[in-house]
C-alpha positions in Angstrom: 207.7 104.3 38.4 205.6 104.9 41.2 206.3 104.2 44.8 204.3 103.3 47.6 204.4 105.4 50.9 202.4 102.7 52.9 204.1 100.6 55.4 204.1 96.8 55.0 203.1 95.2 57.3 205.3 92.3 58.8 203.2 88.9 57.9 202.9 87.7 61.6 200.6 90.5 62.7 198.5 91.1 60.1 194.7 92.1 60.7 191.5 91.0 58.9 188.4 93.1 59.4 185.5 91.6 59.0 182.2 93.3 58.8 178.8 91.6 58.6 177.3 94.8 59.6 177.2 98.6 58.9 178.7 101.4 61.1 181.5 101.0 62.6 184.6 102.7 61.8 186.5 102.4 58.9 188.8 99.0 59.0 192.3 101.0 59.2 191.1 102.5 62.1 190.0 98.9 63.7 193.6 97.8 62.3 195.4 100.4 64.1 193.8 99.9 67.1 194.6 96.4 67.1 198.3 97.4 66.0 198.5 99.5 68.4 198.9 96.9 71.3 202.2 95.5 69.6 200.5 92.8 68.0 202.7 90.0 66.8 200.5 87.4 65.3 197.7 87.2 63.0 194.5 88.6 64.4 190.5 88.8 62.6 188.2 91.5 63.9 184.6 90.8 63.3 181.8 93.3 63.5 178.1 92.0 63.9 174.8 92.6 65.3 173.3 91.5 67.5 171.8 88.4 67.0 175.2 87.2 66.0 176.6 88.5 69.2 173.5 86.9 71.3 174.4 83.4 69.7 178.1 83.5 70.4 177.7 84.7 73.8 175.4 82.2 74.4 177.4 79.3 73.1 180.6 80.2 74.8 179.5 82.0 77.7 176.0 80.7 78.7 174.6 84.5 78.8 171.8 85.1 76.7 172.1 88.4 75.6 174.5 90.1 73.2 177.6 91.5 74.5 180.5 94.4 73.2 183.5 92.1 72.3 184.3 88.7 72.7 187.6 86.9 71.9 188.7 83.3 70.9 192.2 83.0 71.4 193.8 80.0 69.0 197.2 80.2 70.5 200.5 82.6 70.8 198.4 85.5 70.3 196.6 84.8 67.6 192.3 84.5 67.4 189.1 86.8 66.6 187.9 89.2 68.5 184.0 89.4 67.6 182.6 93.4 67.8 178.7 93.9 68.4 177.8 97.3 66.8 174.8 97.9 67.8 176.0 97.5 71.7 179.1 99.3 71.3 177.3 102.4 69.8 174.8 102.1 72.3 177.8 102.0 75.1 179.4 105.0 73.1 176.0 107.1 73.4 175.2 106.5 76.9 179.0 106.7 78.4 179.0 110.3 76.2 182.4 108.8 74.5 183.0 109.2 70.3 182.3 105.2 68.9 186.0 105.3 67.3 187.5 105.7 70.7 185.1 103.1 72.2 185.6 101.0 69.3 189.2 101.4 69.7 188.8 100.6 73.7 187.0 97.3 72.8 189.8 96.1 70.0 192.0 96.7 72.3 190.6 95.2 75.3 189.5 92.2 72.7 193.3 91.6 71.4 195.1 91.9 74.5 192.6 88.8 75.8 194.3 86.9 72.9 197.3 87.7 74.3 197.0 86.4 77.3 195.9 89.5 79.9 192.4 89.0 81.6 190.2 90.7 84.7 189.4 88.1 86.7 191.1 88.6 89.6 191.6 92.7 90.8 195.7 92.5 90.3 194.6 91.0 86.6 191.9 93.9 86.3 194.5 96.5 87.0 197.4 95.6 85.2 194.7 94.9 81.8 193.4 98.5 82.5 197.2 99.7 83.0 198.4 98.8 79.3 194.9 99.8 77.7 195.2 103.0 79.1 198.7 103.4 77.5 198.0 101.7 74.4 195.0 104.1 74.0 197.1 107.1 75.2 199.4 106.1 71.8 196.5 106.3 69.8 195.5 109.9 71.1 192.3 108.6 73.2 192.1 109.4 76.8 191.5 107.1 80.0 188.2 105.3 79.2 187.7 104.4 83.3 187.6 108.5 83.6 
């Protein structure tokens, strides 16, 4: 009889990654990034392209353009956070950074909106930055304000 040596993982934080585009890093590597932040509820990360991104962003933002990450909370931590490929590798080449550590920037930044932290306010900004810079540290990637 053969036994498994993956961990379960506990029903309440569970991670769907969906891709309706190609390139971006393989979906444990999304999952563990989104893990990574303690995450206690069920969470659905989304990669598209652009005109996906433009739409959304539109909608629920009034900007017209595409943008890196987006999230929809639903509620105690729980929501989609929506990934634009083609502006996060863009962001990766131009900042000089691999994509799987912007990527894993971005999932993070994107889940810990569903949880409730934002950057509207400097003191908000800060403490945000604060916990993505440990959560990232955990996940062996460096500062990404350096």
């Amino acid at each position: 009889m053969r036994t498994s040596t993956r961990k379960k993982t506990p029903p309440g934080n569970s991670v769907t990654v969906q891709r309706a585009v190609a390139g971006a890093p393989p979906a444990a590597w999304l999952r563990r990034s989104a893990l990574a932040t303690g995450l206690r509820s069920p969470v659905t990360l989304r990669v598209v392209g652009s005109l996906e991104s433009r739409y959304l962003n539109g909608k629920y933002r009034k900007k017209a353009r595409p943008t890196n990450v987006l999230s929809f909370p639903y509620g105690a931590g729980s929501g989609d956070v929506v990934l634009c490929h083609p502006v996060i590798r863009q962001e990766a080449e131009q900042q000089g950074k691999p994509l799987r550590a912007h990527y894993a920037h971005l999932v993070v930044h994107g889940v810990l909106h569903l949880r409730g932290y934002d950057h509207v306010t400097k003191a908000q900004a800060e403490r945000m930055e604060r916990r993505e810079i440990a959560v990232l540290r955990r996940l062996g990637i460096g500062d990404p304000y350096r």
